[in-house]
Kinemage of the C-alpha trace (Angstrom):
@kinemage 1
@onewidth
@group {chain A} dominant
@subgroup {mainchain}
@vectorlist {calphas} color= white
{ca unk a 1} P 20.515 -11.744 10.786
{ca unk a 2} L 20.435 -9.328 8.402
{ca unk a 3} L 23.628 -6.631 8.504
{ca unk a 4} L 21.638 -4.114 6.575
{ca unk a 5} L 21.235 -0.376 8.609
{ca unk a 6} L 17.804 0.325 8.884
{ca unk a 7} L 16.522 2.334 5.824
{ca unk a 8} L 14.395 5.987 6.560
{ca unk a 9} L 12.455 5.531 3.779
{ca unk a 10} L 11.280 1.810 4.239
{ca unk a 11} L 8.396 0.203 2.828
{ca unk a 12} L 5.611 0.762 4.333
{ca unk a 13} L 7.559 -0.271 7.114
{ca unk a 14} L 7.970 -2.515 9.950
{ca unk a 15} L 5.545 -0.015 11.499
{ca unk a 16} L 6.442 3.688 12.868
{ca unk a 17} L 7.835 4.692 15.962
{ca unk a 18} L 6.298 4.382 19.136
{ca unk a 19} L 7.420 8.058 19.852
{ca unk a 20} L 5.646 8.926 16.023
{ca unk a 21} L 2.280 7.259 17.661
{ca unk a 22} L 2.289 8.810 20.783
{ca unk a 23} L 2.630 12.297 18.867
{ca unk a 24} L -0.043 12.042 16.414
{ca unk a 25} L -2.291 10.564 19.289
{ca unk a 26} L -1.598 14.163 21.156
{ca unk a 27} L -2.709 16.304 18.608
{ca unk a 28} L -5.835 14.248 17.913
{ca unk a 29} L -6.324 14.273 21.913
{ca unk a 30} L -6.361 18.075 21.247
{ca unk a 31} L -8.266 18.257 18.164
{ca unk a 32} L -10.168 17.043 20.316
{ca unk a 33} L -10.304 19.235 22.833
{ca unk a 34} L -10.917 21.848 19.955
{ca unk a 35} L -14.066 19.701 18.705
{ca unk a 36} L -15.441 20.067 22.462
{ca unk a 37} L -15.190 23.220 22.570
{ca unk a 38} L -17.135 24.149 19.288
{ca unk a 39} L -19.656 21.638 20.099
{ca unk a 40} L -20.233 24.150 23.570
{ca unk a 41} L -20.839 27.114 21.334
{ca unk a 42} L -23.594 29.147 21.590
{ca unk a 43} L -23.917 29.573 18.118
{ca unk a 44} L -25.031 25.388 16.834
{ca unk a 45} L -26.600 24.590 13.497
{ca unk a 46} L -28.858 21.796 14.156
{ca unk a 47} L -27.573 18.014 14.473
{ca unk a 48} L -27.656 16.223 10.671
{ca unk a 49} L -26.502 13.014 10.125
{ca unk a 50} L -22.557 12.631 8.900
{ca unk a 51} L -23.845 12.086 5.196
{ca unk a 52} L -20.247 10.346 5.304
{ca unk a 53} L -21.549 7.283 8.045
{ca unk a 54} L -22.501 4.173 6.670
{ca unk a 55} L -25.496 4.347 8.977
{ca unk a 56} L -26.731 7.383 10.892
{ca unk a 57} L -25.869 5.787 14.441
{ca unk a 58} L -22.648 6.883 14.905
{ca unk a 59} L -22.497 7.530 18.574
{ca unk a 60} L -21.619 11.042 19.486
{ca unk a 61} L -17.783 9.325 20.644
{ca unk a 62} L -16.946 8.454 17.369
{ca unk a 63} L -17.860 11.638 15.715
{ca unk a 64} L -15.713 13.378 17.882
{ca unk a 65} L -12.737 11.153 17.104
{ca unk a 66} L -13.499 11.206 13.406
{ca unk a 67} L -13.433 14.988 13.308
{ca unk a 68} L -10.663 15.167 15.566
{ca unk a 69} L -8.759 13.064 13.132
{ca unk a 70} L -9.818 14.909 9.781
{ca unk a 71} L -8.365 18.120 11.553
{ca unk a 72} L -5.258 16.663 12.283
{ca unk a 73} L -5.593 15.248 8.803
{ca unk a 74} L -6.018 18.817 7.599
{ca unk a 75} L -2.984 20.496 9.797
{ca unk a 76} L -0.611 17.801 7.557
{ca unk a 77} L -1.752 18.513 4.342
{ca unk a 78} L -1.419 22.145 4.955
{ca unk a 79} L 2.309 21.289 6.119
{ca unk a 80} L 2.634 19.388 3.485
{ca unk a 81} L 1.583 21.958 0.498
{ca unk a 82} L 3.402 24.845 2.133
{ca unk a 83} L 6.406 22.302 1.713
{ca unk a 84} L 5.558 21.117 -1.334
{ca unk a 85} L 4.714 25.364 -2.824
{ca unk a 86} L 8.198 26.031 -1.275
{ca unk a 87} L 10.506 23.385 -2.744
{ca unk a 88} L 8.418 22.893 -5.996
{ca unk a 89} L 8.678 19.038 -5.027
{ca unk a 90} L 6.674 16.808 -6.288
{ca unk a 91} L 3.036 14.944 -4.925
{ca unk a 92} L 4.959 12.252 -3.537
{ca unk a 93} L 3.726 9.210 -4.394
{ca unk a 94} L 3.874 7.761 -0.751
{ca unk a 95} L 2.116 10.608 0.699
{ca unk a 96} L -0.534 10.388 -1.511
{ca unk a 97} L -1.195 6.571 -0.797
{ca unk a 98} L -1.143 7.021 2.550
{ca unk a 99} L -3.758 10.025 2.667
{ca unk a 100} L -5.576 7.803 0.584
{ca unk a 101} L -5.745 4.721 2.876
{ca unk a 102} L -6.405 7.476 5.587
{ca unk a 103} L -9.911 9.133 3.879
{ca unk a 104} L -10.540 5.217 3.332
{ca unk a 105} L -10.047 3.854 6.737
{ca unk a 106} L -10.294 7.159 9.189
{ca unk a 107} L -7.967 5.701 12.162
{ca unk a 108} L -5.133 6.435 14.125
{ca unk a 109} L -3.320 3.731 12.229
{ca unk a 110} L -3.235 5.345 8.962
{ca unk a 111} L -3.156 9.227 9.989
{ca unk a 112} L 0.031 7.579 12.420
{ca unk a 113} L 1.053 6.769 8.243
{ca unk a 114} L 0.574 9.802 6.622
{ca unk a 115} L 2.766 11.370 9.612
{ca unk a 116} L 5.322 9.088 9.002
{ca unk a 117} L 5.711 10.077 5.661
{ca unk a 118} L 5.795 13.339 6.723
{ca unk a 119} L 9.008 12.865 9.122
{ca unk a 120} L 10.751 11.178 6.125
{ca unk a 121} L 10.421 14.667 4.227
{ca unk a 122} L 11.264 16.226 7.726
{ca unk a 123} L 8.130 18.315 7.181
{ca unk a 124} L 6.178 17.025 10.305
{ca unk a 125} L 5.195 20.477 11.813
{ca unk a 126} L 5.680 19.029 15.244
């Protein structure tokens, strides 16, 4: 058994906190939420294919999780300039791998990363 104290800014660590998970799943629950509601506007530009897809037959279910994820996305990396224009700290290096694997991958997973590093900096904005 190891006697070392758990470190707060592990590798990229025996995975984050169930508590961390259940938070970022939230907001993207009411991203969301926000998604449905501009989708009921009256105002709609006609349907185009995400240009982004790897085919065009993304079902209308996972377009609203992938935008609801890319605005959560977006809420942490304004967090995380603000933070970042008010310290002068650095990109770190981290933060910028894990948005990375994020626009990559587009999960929970990896956004439930980018969070993470977010709490280490005690930046998360909820």
């Amino acid at each position: 058994m190891s006697a070392l104290p758990p470190s707060r800014k592990g590798s990229d660590s025996a995975s984050p906190s169930q508590a961390l998970t259940d938070r970022v799943l939230a907001r993207v629950s009411e991203a969301g939420l926000t998604v449905d509601r501009r989708g009921g506007s009256t105002r709609r530009r006609p349907a185009q294919p995400d240009a982004r897809a790897a085919s065009a037959t993304r079902t209308p279910a996972q377009i609203r999780e992938v935008r609801s994820l890319r605005s959560v996305f977006r809420d942490l990396g304004k967090s995380y300039r603000r933070y970042r224009r008010e310290t002068g700290a650095p990109v770190s290096a981290e933060v910028r791998n894990a948005a990375r694997r994020f626009r990559r991958e587009l999960s929970v997973p990896t956004l439930v990363l980018v969070a993470a590093r977010l709490a280490e900096l005690d930046i998360l904005p909820w």
